[in-house]
MARNU-323634 format. One record per residue: residue number from 1; y, z, x of N, C-alpha, C in turn; residue in three letters. Coordinates in pm, 1 decimal. Each point is the difference from the previous one (the first is absolute). Example, Ala and Ser with C-alpha at 12.3 -4.5 7.8 and 13.67 -1.06 7.14 Angstrom:
<lumros>
 seq     n_yy     n_zz     n_xx    ca_yy    ca_zz    ca_xx     c_yy     c_zz     c_xx type
   1   -569.0    780.0   1319.0    119.0      0.0    -89.0    120.0      0.0     90.0  ALA
   2    105.0    -72.0    -35.0    119.0      6.0     82.0    109.0     73.0    -77.0  SER
</lumros>
This chain:
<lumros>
 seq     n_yy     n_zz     n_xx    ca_yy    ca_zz    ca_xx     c_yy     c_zz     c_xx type
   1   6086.4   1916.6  -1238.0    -70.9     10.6    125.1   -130.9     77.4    -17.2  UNK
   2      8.1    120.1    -81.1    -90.7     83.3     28.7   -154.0   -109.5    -81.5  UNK
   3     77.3    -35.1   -147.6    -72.9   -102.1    -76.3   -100.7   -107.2     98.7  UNK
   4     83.0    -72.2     88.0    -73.1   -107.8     57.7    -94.1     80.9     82.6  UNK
   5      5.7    133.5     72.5    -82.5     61.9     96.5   -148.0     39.4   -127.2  UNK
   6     39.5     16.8   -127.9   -110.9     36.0   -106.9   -117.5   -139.4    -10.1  UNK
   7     99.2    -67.8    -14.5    -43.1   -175.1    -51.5    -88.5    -50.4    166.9  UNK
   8     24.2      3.4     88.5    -72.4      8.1    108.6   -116.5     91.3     47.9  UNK
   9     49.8    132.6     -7.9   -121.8     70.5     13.6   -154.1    -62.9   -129.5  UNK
  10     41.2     30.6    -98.3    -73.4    -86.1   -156.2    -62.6   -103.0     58.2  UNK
  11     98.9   -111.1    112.7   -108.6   -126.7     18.2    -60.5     46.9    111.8  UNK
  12    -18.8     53.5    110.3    -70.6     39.4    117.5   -122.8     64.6    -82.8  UNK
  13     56.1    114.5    -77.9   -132.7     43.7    -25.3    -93.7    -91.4   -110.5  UNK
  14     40.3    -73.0    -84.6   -104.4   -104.0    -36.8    -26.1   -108.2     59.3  UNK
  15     53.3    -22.5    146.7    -80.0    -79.6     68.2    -97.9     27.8     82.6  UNK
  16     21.3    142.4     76.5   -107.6    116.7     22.9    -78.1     -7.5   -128.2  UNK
  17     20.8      6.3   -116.5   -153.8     35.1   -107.6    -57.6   -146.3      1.5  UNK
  18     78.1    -97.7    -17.6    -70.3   -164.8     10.4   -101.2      3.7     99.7  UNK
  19     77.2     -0.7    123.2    -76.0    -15.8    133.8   -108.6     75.7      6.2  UNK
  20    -48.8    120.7    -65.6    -94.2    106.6    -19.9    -67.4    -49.3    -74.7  UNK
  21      7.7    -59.4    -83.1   -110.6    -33.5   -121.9    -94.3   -135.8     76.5  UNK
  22     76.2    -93.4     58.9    -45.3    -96.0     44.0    -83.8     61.3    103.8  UNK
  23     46.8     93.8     87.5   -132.1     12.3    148.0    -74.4     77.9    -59.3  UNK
  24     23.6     83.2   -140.9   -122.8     92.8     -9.5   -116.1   -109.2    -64.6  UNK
  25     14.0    -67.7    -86.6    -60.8    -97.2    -54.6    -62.4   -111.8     44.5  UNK
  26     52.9    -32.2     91.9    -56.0    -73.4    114.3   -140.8      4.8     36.3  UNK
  27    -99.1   -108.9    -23.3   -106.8     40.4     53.2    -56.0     40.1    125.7  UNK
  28    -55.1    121.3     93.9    -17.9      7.1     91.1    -62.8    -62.1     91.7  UNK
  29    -78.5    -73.3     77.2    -72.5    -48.5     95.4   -119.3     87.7    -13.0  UNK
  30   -101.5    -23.5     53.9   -109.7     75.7    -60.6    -15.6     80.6    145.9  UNK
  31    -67.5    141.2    -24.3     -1.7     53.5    108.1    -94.6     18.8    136.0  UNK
  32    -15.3    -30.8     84.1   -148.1     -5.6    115.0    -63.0     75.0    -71.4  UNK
  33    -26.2    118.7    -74.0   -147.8     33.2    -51.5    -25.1    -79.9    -80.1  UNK
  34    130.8    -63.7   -141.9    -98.8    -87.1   -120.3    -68.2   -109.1    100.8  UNK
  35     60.6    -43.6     75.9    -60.6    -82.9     80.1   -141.6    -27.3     71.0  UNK
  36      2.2    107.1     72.0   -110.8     94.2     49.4   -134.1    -27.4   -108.0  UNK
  37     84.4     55.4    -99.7   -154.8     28.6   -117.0    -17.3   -107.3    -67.0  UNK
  38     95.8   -140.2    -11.7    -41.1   -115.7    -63.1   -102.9    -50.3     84.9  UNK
  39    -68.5    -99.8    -76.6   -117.7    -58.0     59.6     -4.6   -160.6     25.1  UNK
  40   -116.8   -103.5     59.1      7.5   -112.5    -22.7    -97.4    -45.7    -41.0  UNK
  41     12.5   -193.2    -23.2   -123.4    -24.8    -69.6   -144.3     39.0     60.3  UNK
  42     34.2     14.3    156.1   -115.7     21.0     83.0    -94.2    106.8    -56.2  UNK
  43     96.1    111.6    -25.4    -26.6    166.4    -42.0    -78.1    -22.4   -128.1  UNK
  44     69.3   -115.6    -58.7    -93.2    -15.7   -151.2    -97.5    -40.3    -25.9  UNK
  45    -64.4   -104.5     98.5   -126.7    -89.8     38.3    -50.9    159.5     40.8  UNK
  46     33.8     14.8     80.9    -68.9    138.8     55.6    -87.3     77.2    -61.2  UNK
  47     59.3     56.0    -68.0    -21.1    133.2   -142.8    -36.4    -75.8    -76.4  UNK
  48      4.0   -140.2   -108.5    -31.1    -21.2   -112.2   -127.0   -134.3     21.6  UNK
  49    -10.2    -74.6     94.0    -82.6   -111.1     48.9    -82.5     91.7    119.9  UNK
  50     -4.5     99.8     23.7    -55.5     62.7    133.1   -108.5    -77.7    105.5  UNK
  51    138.8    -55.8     57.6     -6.7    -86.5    127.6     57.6     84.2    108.0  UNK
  52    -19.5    -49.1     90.5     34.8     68.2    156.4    158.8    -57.3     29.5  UNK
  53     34.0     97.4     64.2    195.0    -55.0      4.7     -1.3   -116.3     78.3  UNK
  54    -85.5    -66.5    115.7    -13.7   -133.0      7.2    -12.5    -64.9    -93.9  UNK
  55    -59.9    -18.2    -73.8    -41.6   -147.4    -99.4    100.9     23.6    -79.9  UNK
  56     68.2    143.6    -36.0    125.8      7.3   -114.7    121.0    -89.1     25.5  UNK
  57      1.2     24.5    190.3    139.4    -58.4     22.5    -34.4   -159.5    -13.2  UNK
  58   -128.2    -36.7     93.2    -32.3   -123.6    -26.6     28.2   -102.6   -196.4  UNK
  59    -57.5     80.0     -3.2     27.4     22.3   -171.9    168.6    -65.0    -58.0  UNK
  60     28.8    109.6     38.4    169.3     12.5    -46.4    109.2    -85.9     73.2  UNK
  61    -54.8    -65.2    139.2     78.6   -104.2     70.3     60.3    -93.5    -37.8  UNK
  62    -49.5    -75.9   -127.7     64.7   -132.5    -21.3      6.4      8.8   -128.7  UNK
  63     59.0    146.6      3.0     45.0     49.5   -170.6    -96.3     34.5   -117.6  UNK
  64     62.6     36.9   -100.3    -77.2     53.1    -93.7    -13.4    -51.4   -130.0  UNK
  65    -81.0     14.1    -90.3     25.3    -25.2   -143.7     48.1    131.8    -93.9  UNK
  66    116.0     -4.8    -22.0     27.6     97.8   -125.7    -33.1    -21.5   -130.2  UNK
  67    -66.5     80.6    -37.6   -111.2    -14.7   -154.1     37.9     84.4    -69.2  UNK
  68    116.4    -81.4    -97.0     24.2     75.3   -138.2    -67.1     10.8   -104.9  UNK
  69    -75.4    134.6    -74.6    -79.8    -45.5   -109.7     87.4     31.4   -113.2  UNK
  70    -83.8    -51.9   -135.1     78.6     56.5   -111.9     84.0     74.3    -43.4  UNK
  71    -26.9    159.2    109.2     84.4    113.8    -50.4    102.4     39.9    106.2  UNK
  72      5.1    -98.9     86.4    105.9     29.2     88.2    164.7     34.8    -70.4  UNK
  73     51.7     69.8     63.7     83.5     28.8    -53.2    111.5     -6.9    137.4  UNK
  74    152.3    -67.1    -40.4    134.1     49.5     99.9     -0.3     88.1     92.1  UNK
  75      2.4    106.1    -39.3      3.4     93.3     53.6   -149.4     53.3    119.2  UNK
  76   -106.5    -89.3    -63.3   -126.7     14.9     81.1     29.4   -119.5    129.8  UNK
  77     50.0   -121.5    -38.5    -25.7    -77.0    147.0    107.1     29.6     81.2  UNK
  78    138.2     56.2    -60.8     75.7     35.6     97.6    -73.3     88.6     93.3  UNK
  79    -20.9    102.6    -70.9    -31.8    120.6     93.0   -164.4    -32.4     94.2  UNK
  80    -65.9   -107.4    -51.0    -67.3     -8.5     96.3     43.4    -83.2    102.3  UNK
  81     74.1    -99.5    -22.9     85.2   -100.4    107.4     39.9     93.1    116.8  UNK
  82    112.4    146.8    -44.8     79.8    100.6     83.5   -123.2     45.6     75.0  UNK
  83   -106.7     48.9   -121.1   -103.6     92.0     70.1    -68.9    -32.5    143.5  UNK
  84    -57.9   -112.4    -38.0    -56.0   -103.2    113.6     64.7   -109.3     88.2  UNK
  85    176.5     45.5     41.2     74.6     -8.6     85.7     63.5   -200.4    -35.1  UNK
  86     16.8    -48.7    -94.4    -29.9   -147.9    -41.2    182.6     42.5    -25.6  UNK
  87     51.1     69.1    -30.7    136.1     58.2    -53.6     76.3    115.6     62.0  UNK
  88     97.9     28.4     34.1     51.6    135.3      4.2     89.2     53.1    -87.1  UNK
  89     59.3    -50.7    -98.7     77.4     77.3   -107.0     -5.5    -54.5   -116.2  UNK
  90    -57.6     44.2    -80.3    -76.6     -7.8   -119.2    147.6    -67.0   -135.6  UNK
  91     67.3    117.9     -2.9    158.9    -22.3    -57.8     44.6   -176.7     48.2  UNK
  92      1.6     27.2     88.6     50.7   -183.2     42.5   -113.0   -112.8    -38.1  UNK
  93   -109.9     22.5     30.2   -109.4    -74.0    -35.8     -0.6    -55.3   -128.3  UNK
  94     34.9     95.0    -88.1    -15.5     23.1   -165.5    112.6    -91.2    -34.2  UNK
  95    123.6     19.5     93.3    121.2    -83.4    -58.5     14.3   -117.0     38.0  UNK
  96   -105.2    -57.6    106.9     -2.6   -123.7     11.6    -92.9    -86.5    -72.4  UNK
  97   -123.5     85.9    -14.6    -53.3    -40.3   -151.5     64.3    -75.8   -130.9  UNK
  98    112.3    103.3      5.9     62.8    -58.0   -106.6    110.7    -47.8    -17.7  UNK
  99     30.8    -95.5    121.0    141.2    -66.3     44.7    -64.4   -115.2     45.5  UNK
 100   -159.1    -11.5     43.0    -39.9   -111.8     93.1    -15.5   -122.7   -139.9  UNK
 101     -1.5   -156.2     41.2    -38.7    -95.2   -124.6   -113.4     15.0    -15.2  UNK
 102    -39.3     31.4   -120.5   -165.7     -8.6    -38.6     11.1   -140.4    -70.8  UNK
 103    -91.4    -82.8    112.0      4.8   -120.9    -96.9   -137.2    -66.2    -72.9  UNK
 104    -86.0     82.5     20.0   -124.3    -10.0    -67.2     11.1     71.9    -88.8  UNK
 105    -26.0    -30.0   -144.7      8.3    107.3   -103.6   -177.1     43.3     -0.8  UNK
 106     42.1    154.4    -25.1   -139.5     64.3     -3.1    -30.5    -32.0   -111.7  UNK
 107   -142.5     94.1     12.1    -96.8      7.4   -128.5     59.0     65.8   -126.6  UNK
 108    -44.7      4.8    -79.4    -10.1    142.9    -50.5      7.0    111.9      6.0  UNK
 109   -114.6     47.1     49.6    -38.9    135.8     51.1     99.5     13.8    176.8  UNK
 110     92.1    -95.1     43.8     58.6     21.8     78.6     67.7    145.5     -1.2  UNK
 111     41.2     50.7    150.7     71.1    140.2     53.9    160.3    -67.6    -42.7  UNK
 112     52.6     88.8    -39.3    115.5    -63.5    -44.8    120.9     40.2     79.3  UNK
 113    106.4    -15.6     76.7     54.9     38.3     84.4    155.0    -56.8    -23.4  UNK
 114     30.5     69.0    -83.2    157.9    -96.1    -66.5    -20.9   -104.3    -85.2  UNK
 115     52.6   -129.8     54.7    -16.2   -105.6    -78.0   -185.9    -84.6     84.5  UNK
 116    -65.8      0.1    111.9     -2.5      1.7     49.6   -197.5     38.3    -50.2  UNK
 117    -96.1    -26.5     78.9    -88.3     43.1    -19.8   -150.8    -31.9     92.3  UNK
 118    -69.7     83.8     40.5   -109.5      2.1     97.3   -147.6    -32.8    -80.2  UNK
 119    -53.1    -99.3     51.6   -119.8     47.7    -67.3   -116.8     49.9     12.9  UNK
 120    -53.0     65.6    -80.8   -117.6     72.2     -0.6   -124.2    -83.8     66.6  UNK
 121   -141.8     54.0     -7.1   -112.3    -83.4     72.5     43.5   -105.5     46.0  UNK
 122     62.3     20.2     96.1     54.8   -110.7    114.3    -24.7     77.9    135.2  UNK
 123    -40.0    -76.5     51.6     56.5      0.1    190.4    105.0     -8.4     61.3  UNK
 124     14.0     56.0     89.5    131.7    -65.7     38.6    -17.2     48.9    175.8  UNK
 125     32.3   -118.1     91.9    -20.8    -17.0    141.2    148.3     98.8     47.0  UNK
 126    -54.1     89.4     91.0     98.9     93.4     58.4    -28.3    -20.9    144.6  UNK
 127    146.4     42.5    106.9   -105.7     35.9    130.0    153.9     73.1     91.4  UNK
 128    -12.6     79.0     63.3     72.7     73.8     65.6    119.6    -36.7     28.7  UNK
 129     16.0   -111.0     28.9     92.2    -88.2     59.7     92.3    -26.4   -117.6  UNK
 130    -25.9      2.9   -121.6     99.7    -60.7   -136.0     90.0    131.0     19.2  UNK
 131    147.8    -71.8    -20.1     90.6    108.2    -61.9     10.4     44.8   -118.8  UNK
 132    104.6     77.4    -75.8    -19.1     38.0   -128.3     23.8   -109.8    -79.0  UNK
 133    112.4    -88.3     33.8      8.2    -92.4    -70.0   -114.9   -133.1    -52.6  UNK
 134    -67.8    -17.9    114.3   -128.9   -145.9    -12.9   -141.0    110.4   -105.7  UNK
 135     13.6    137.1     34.6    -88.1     85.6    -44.1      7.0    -13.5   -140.5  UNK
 136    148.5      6.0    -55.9     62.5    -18.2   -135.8    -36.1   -150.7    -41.3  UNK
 137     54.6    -96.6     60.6    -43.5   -136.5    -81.6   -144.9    -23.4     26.1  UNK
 138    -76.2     27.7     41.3   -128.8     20.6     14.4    -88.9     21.6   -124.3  UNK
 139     71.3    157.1    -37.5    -44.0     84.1   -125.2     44.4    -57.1   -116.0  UNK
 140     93.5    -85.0    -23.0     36.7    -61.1   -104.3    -32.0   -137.2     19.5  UNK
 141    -16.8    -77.5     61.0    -32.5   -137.5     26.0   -101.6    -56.2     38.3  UNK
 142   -102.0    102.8     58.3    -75.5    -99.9     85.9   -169.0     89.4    -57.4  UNK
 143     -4.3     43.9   -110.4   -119.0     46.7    -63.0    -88.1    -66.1     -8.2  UNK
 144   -165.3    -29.5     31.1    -92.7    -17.1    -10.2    -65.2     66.2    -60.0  UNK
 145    -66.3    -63.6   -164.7    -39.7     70.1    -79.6   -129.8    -20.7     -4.1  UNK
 146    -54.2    144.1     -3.7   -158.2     10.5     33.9   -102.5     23.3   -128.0  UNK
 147    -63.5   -106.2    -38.9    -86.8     -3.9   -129.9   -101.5    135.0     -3.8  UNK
 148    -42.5     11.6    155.5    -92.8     85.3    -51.7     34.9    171.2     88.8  UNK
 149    107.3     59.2    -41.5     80.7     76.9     74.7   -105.6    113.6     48.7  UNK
 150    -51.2     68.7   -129.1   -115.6    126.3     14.5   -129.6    -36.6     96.8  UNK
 151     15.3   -148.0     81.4   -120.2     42.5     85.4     39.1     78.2    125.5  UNK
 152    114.6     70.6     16.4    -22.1     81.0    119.3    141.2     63.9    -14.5  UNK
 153    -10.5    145.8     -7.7    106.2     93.1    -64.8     56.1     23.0    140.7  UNK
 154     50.8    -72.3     81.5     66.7     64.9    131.4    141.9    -51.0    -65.9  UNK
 155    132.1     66.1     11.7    155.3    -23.4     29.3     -1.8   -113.8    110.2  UNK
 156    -18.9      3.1    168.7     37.7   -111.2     87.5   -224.2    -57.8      2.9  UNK
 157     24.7   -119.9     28.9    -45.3    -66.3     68.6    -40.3    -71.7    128.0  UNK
 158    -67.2      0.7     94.9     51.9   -139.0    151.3      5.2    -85.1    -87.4  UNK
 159     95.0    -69.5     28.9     38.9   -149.4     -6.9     88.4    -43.6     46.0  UNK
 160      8.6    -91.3     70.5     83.9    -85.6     51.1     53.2   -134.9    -71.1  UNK
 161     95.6    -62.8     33.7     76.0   -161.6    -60.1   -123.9    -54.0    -31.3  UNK
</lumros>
């Protein structure tokens, strides 16, 4: 008797440590300040094209061009995707990256993302409305590769379909 009360307590408390590992690990939701302090493409026309927040939004209405150059790196378009509100959890983003079908094989110099790969001096059409998922086959599928990338060092673009 006393045995089975040992053998029980033993599983409660490693299902208490299971259950702990999983919610601590858990990614959080991001909080109203990261929020707060992320920005949009508008904000970026803004500051880097210095246009007036009319013509930015006008601008940014019927979506954007995302302009990967050479040295882009994983870890750079995620965090600008999160940064400039296109994403909210970076961790999930990353793992659909590399679960989604990449059925265009990249370049070379492709971002490499598992089996899986983005490519460099390419475009790629974004716009508020995409979820993470169309955002993902997007980035792997639907690249427009730009011959002459260095004529204009901006990250987003206006562009529309």
């Amino acid at each position: 008797m006393k045995k089975n009360g040992i053998i029980i307590g033993a599983l409660v408390l490693v299902g208490i440590l299971v259950a702990g590992y999983f919610f601590l690990t858990k990614p959080l939701p991001p909080a109203p300040e990261d929020l707060a302090s992320r920005k949009t493409v508008e904000d970026y026309f803004i500051e880097h094209m210095r246009i007036s927040g009319v013509e930015a939004k006008t601008m940014a209405s019927d979506g954007v061009m995302l302009r990967l150059s050479p040295s882009s790196t994983l870890q750079g378009v995620v965090s600008n995707l999160y940064y400039y509100g296109f994403i909210d959890d970076e961790v999930k983003f990353e793992k659909l990256l590399e679960t989604t079908t990449d059925s265009t094989p990249g370049k070379e110099d492709s971002i490499k993302v598992g089996n899986n790969t983005i490519d460099v001096s390419s475009n790629y059409y974004l716009n508020y409305s995409m979820n993470d998922e169309k955002i993902v086959d997007t980035l792997l599928n639907k690249a427009r590769f730009e011959p002459n990338f260095t004529q204009y060092n901006y990250l987003f673009m206006p562009g529309g379909k």
